[in-house]
N, C-alpha and C positions, 0 to 999 in steps of 0.2 A: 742711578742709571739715567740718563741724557731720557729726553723724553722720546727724539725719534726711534734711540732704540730701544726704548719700552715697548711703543709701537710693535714696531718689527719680531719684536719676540712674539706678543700678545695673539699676532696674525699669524705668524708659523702654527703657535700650541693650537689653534682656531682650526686652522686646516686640518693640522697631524689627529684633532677629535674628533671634527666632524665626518673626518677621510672615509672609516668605514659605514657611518650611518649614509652617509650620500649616496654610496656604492650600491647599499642594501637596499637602497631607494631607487637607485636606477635599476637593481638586479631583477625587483620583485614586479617592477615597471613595465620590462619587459619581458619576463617570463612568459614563453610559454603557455596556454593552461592545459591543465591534467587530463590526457588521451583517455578520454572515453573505450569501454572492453568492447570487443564486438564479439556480440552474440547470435548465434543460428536456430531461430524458434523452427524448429521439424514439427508441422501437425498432424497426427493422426487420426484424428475427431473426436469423439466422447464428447460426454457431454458438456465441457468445458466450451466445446463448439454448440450447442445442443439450443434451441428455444423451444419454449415452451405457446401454449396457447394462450394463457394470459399470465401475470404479474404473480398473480395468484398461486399460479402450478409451477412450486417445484419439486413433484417427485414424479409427475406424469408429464412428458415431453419428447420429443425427438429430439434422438441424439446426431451429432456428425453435420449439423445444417449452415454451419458460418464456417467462410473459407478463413485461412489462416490471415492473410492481408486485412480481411474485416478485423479480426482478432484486435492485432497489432494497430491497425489504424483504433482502432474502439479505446484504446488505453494511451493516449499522447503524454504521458507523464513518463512512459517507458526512452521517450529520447529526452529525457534528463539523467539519467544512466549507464544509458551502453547506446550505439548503432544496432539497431537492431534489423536484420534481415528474417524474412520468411521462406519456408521451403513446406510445400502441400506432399505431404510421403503417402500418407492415405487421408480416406476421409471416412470412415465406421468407424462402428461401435465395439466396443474393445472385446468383447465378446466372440466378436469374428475374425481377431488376431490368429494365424494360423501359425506353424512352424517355418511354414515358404515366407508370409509376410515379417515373421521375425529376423530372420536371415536377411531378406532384403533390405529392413530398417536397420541393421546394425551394418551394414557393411555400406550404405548411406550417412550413418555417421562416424565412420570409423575414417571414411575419407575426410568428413567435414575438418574431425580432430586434427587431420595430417597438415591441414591447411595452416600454413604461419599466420595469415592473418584473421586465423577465428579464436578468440580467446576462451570461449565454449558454448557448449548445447544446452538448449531448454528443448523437451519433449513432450508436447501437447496431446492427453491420453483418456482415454475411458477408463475410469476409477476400477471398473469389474475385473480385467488383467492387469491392470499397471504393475501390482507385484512382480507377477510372472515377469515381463517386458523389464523391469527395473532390473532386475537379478541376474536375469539373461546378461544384460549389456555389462553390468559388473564383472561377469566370467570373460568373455571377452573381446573386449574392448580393451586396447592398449596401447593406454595416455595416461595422465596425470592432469590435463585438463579436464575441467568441473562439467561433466553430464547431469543435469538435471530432467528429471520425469514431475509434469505437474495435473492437475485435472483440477475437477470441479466435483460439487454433490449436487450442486442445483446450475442451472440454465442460464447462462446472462440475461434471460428475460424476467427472472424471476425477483422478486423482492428477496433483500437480503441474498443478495449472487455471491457467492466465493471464490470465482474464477479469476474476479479481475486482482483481487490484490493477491490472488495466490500466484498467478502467472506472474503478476509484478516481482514481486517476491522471487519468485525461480531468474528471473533473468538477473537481477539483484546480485543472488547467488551464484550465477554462472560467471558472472564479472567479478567475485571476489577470491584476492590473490588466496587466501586462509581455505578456499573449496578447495583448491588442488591437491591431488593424491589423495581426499579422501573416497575414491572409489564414487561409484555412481550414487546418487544423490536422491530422495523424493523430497519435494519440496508440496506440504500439506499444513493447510489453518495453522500457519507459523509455525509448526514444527519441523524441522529439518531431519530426516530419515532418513539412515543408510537402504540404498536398494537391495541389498542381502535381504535386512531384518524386516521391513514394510511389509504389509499385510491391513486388509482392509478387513475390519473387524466389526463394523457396523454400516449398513447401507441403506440410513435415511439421514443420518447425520453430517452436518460438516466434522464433524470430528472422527471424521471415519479410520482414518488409517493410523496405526501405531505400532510399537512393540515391543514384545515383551521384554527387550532389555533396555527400551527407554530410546528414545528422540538421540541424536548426534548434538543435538542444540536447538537456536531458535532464532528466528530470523523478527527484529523488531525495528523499524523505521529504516529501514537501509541497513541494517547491520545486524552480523553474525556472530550471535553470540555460544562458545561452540565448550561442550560439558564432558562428551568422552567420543574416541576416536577407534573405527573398524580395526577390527586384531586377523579376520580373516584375513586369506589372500585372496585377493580381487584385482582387475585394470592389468598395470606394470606387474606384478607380481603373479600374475597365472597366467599358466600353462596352457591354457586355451586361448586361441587367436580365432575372429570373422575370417580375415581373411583367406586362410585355409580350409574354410570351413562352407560345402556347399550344399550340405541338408541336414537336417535333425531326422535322428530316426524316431518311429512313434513309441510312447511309455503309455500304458493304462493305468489308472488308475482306478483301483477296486476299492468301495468303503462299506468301511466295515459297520456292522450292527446286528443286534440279537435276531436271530435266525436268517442270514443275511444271506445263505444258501452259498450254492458252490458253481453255478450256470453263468457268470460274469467270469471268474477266473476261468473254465473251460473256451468261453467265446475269444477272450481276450488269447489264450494257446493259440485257438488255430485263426486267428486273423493275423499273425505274423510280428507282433508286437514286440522291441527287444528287449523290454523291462517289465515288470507291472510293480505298482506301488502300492502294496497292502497299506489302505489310512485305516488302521486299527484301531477297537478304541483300548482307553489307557495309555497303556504304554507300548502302544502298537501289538496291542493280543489280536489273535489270532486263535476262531475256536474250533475245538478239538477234530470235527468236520472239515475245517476247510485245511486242513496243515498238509495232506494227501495231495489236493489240486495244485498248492505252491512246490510240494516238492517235484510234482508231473514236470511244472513250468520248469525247473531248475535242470530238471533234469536233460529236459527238452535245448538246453541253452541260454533260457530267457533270465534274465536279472531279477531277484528279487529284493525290494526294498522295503525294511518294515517302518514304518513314518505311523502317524497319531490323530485322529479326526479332534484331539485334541488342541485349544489355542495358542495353551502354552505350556512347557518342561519341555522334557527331550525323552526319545528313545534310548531304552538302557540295552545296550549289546548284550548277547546271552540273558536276558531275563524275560522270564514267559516264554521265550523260544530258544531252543538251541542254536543260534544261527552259525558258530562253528560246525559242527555238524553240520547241515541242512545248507551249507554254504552262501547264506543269505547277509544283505545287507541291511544297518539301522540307519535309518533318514537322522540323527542325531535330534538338532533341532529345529529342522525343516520342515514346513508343513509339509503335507501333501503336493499340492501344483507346487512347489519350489522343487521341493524333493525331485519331481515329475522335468523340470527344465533342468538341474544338475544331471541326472542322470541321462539325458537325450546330449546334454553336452559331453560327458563325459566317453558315453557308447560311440558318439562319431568319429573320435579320436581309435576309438577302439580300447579295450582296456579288461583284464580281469576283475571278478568278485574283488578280490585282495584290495587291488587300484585303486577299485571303486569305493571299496568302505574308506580306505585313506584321503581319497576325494572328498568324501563327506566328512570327515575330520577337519580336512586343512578349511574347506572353502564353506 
């Protein structure tokens, strides 16, 4: 071959190899980089907001005292993750969550969800209801975007604080594509919690909140690492909507214990209640004294629910009680206050015994 057109070849094959590494060079050059999620930290206070008096106290402190912007500016690691915007919905202590203020926080985020440009919620909460408030928003709320509920056990003033990488964490979470569809979320000391099953089971601990059928996963450096997925229906999949929805009616709940008398169910009849929730112990017993007063209630209209002062199992239908007969409902395996927010969801709607037991089946 001539040597010019050695050349010539030599420079062709040159070009035709290098062709797509150059490309990949200019591509990667000017790419773009990766859209940060935007997230909507809603605070409600607890003590996630909460200081204490010194360094020292964290079980003794006031709760609800740091606005949310303090929050958000306090953790500047959070805008290496998502845009993160603030919204102040309340500022107490979760303890004084009401029915009216539930309604109002869910139909505050029910809009946020609607927004195209919020890719999800974090819910900044007092550990003493956040169950309740989680479980709620699960029923409905109706998105597939990641609602996350998170708190604290101890005070950002405190030595060894749990707020800040927990809140980290939740907004982490609300930005990751893999939360979606899993129904609403608690985000606790890296365990990730469906809001159905969460339950705070011990309350001096950071390891407060669990349950009995185990974590959704776990959240470790940025990433969700995810072990079993809600079978309930909850979010897209239930029948209950906020938006329809303009009061919860009240449920009592009676708990039960050896000689625990019959003057609570009586009171709870004539103040107008339209359930009450026998927390029985065992497996939601009910003694031989009080079966009389639930059947008044039943009789009278009111809903009954037999649920378990118990942590964990489930109420067995028909056992200890007739509840065919007696036309009563079993909390399956809800506690008490969850049992007490199904059932306040479900009555608004309006619904039969029958309904209602299938309620507590499905959700």
């Amino acid at each position: 071959m001539l040597p010019s057109l050695r050349r010539s070849v030599t420079a062709l094959l040159a070009v035709a190899v290098l062709a797509p590494f150059t490309a990949c060079a200019q591509t990667a050059t000017t790419a773009a980089p990766a859209k940060k999620p935007s997230i909507v930290v809603v605070a409600t206070g607890g003590t996630i907001a909460g200081a204490g008096a010194s360094s020292a106290n964290s079980a003794t402190y006031q709760a609800a005292k740091v606005p949310v912007d303090k929050l958000i500016a306090g953790l500047p690691e959070l805008a290496d993750v998502a845009d993160v915007k603030g919204v102040q919905a309340f500022q107490i202590a979760s303890e004084s969550f009401t029915n009216e203020r539930l309604v109002a926080l869910g139909k505050q985020v029910s809009a946020l969800v609607k927004d195209p440009a919020v890719d999800g919620v974090v819910i900044t909460h007092g550990t003493d209801t956040l169950e309740e408030t989680s479980f709620f928003l699960n029923l409905v709320i109706r998105t597939e975007k990641p609602i996350v509920l998170v708190g604290s056990m101890r005070p950002g003033t405190a030595l060894s604080a749990d707020g800040a990488l927990n809140l980290y964490d939740a907004v982490v979470l609300a930005g990751t594509p893999t939360a979606r569809g899993k129904g609403v979320l608690v985000m606790m000391n890296d365990d990730i919690l469906s809001g159905r099953d969460a339950a705070k089971r011990v309350n001096i601990k950071t390891s407060a909140f669990g349950s009995q059928w185990g974590p959704l996963g776990m959240m470790v450096e940025r990433r969700a690492y995810w072990f079993r997925a809600p079978v309930k229906r909850q979010t897209t999949t239930s029948e209950f909507d906020i938006d329809s929805m303009t009061a919860l009616p009240e449920v009592a709940i009676v708990y039960g214990s050896g000689s625990m008398g019959t003057a609570f169910v009586q009171t709870a009849i004539k103040s107008g209640v339209k359930a009450i929730v026998h927390a029985g112990t065992g497996n939601g017993s009910v003694p031989d004294y009080g079966v009389e007063g639930l059947k008044q209630a039943r009789a009278a209209g009111i809903q009954i629910v037999r649920s378990s002062r118990i942590a964990d199992g489930f109420v067995i239908r028909n056992s200890e009680q007739p509840d065919d007969k007696y036309d009563w409902v079993v909390a399956h395996d809800l506690n008490p206050q969850k049992a007490k927010i199904l059932a306040a969801v479900a009555l608004a709607k309006g619904v039969s015994s029958a309904d209602l037991q299938r309620i507590f089946w499905e959700y």
